[in-house]
One Martini backbone bead per residue (centre of mass of N, CA, C, O) as a GRO file, in nm:
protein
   90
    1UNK     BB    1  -4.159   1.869   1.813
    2UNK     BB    2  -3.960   1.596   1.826
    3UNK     BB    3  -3.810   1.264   1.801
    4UNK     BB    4  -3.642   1.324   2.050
    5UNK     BB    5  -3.841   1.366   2.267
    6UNK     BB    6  -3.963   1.159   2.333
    7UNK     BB    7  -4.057   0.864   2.472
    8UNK     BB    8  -4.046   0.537   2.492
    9UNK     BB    9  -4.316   0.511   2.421
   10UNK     BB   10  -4.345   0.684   2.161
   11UNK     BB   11  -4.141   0.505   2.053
   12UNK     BB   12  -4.257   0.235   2.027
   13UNK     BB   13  -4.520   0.335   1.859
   14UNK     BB   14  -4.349   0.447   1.601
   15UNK     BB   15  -4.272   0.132   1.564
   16UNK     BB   16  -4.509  -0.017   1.529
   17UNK     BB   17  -4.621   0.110   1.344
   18UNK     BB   18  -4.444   0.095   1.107
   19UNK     BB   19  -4.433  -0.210   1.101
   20UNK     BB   20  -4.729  -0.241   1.030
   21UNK     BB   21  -4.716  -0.083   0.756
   22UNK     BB   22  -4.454  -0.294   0.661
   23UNK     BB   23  -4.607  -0.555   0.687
   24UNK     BB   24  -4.958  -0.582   0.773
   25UNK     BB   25  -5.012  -0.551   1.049
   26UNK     BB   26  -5.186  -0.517   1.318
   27UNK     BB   27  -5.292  -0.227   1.528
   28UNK     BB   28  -5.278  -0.305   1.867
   29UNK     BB   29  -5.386   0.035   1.997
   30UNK     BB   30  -5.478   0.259   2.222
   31UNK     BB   31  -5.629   0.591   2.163
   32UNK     BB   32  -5.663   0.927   2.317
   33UNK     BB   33  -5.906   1.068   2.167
   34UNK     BB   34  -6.083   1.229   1.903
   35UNK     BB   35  -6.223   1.167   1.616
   36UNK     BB   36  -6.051   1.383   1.484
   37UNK     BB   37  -5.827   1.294   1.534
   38UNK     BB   38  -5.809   1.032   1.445
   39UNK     BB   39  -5.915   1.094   1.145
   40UNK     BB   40  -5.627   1.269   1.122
   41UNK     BB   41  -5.451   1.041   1.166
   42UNK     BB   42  -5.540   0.819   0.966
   43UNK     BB   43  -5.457   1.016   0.719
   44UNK     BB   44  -5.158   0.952   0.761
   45UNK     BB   45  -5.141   0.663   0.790
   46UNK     BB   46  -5.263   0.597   0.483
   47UNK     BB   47  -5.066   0.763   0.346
   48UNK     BB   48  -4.826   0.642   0.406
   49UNK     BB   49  -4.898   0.315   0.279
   50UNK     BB   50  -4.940   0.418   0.000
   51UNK     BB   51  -4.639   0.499  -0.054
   52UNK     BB   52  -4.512   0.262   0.027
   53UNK     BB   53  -4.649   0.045  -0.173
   54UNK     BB   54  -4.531   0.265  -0.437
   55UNK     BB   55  -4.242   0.164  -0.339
   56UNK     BB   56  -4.262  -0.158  -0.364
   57UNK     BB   57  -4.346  -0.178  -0.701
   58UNK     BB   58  -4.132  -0.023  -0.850
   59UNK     BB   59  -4.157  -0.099  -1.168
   60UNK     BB   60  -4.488  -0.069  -1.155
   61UNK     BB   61  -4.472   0.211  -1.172
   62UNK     BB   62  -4.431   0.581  -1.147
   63UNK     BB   63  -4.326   0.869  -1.074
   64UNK     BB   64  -4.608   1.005  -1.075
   65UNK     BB   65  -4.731   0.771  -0.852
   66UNK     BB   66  -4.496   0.851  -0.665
   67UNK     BB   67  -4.569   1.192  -0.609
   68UNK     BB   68  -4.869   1.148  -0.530
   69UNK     BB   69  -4.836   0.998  -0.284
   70UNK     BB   70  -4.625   1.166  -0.107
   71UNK     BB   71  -4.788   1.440  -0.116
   72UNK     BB   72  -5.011   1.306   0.041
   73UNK     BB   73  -4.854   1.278   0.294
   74UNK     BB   74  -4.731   1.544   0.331
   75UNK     BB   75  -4.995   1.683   0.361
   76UNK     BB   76  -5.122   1.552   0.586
   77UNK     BB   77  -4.895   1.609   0.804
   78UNK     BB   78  -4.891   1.901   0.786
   79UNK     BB   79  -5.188   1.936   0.849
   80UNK     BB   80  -5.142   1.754   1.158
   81UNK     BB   81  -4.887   1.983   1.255
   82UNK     BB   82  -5.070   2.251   1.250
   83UNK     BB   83  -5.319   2.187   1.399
   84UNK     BB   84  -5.142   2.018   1.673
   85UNK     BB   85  -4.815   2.088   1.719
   86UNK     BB   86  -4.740   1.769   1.579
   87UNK     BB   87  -4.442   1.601   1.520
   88UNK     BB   88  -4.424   1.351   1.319
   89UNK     BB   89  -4.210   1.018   1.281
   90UNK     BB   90  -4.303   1.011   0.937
   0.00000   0.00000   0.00000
């Protein structure tokens, strides 16, 4: 599955996360899940912000920890992909 099947529900939640990690806006979405999937959900999602944060910082980062950061977010996405077989439009 890619963001082009998406539902408009499903574009919508995928731009309000978005947004909620670009603003710093807290996300208030309840989502149907297993505790592991929440959690493995969230751990792209910590991934994501923590990458944006990364490149928001300009020249006060490095670009070892903007490569480190980005890694993290791969992993975490890619780990979240193969598990569920759900590609993630972040």
């Amino acid at each position: 599955m890619n963001s082009d099947n998406l539902t408009p529900i499903g574009k919508l939640f995928f731009t309000s996360l978005l947004a909620s990690i670009t603003n710093g806006v807290p996300f208030n979405w309840k989502l149907k899940a297993t505790p592991e999937q929440t959690q493995d959900f969230m751990s792209v999602i910590k991934a994501t912000k923590e990458a944006h944060e990364e490149i928001k910082k300009g020249n006060q980062t490095t670009v070892q920890n903007l490569m480190d950061k980005m890694n993290a977010k791969n992993e975490a996405l890619s780990n979240f992909e193969s598990k569920y077989g759900f590609k993630l439009p972040i």
